[in-house]
N, C-alpha and C positions, 0 to 999 in steps of 0.2 A: 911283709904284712901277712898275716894268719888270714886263711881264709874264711874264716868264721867272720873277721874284719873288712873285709872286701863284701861279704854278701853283705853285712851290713851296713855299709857306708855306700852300697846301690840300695838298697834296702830305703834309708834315708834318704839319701840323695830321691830316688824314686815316688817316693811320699811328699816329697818338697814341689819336685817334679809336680806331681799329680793334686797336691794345693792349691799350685802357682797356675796349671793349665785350668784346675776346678775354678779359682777365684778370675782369672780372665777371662774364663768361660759365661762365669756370672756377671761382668762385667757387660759384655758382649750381649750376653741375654739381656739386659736390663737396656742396655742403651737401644739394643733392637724391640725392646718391648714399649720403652716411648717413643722413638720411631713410628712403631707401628701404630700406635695410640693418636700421635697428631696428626699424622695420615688420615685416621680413621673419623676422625674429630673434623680433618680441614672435609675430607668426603662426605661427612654427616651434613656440615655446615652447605657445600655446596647444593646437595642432595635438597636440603629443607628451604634455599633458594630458588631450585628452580621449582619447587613443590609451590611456596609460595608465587612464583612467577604466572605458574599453569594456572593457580588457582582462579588469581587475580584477572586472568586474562578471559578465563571459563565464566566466571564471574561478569564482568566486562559485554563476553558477549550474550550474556543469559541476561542482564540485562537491556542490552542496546535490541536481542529478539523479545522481550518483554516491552519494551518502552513501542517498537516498530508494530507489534500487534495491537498495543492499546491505541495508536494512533490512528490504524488502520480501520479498527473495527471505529473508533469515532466519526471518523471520516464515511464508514457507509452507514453508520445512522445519521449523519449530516447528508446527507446523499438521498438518504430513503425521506428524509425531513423536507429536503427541498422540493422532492417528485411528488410525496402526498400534497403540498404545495398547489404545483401545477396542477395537479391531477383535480384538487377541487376548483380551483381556476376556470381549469374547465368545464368542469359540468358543471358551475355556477354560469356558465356564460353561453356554455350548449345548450341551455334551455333556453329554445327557441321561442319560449315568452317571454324574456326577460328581457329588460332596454339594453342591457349588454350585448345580447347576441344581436338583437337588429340595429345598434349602432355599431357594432363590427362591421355585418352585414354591409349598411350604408357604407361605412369608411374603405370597406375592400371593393366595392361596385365602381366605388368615387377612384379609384387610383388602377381600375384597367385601363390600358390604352384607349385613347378618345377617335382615334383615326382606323382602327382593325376590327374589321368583320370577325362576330367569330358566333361561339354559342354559349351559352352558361348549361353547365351539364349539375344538378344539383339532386341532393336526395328529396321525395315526393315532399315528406312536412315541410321543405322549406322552398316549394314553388309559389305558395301562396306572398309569401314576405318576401321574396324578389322580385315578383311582379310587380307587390304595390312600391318597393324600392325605386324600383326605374323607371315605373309610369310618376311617380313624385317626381325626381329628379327627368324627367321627359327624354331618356335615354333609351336610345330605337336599340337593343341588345335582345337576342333572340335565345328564348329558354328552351332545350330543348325537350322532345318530349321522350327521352331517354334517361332515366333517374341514376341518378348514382346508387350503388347498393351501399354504402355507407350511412349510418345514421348517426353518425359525430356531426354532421353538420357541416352547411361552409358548402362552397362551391368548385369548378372545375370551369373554366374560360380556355375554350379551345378556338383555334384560328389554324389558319393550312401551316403554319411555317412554329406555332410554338402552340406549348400546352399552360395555364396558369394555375399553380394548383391552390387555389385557399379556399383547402379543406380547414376546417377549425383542427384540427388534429394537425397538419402541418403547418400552419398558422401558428397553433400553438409550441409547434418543437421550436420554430423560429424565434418565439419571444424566449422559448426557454433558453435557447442560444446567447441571444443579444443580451438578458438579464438574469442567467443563475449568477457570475462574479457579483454584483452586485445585490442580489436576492440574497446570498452567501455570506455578504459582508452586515447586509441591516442584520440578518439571523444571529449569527456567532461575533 
């Protein structure tokens, strides 16, 4: 064989060669390029679930902290509603003209102990209306002549061994004690 026919038939052969490496090459590239594409698809897909996941969760608790402060702030204007409440309660009933305060009066004189010495320590405006209290009710209780500096009203029943305090001011924390559940429930 001529060598003219040798280069040629590498020459060919070569070119065949270099088709068959081109077209498997293409091959190769295309299969590596959907490959790379469902990869890229399943990752997209992954990605835009847990996008939604965060979202929904961010969501979730922007809500639940929305929902927790609307309750909250409700709850201290139920709060503030109840105390204005009390609050006129009492100086409807701390006017020491009013039949409220001297039937309080009365009904806190009536339920000190009957058998213990002691003293009613009280602010000056209301030594007059515990005087005429216990001379009605013919109770030997001794006022003393030391005033409470409090003008909410209400008294202080002292004895060697305890102190009583119904001041209208802690009188009244008391009722608010024993009846905001209830004040709370006629309200709301």
């Amino acid at each position: 064989m001529p060598l003219d026919a040798i280069l040629q038939k590498i020459k060919t052969d070569s070119e065949m060669e270099i088709k068959k490496i081109n077209k498997d090459g293409q091959k190769q590239l295309a299969e590596f390029a959907k490959k790379a594409k469902r990869e890229l698809i399943s990752l997209k897909r992954d990605f835009e679930e847990k996008l939604a996941e965060k979202k929904g969760k961010f969501l979730e608790n922007a809500r639940n902290e929305a929902d927790f402060r609307a309750k909250n702030e409700i709850l201290e204007k139920k709060q503030k509603l109840i105390n204005e409440i009390y609050e006129k309660a009492t100086k409807k009933i701390g006017n020491n003209s009013s039949e409220y305060y001297s039937d309080l009066m009365d009904s806190l004189i009536e339920e000190l102990p009957s058998k213990t010495d002691g003293q009613i320590y009280c602010a000056e405006k209301d030594k007059k209306l515990i005087s005429d209290i216990l001379r009605k009710k013919s109770l030997a209780r001794e006022i003393s002549n030391e005033y409470l500096n409090s003008n909410d009203g209400g008294f202080i029943f002292k004895t060697e061994n305890m102190d009583i305090d119904n001041t209208l001011k802690t009188v009244m924390l008391q009722l608010k004690e024993k009846t905001v559940i209830e004040i709370g429930k006629i309200l709301f």
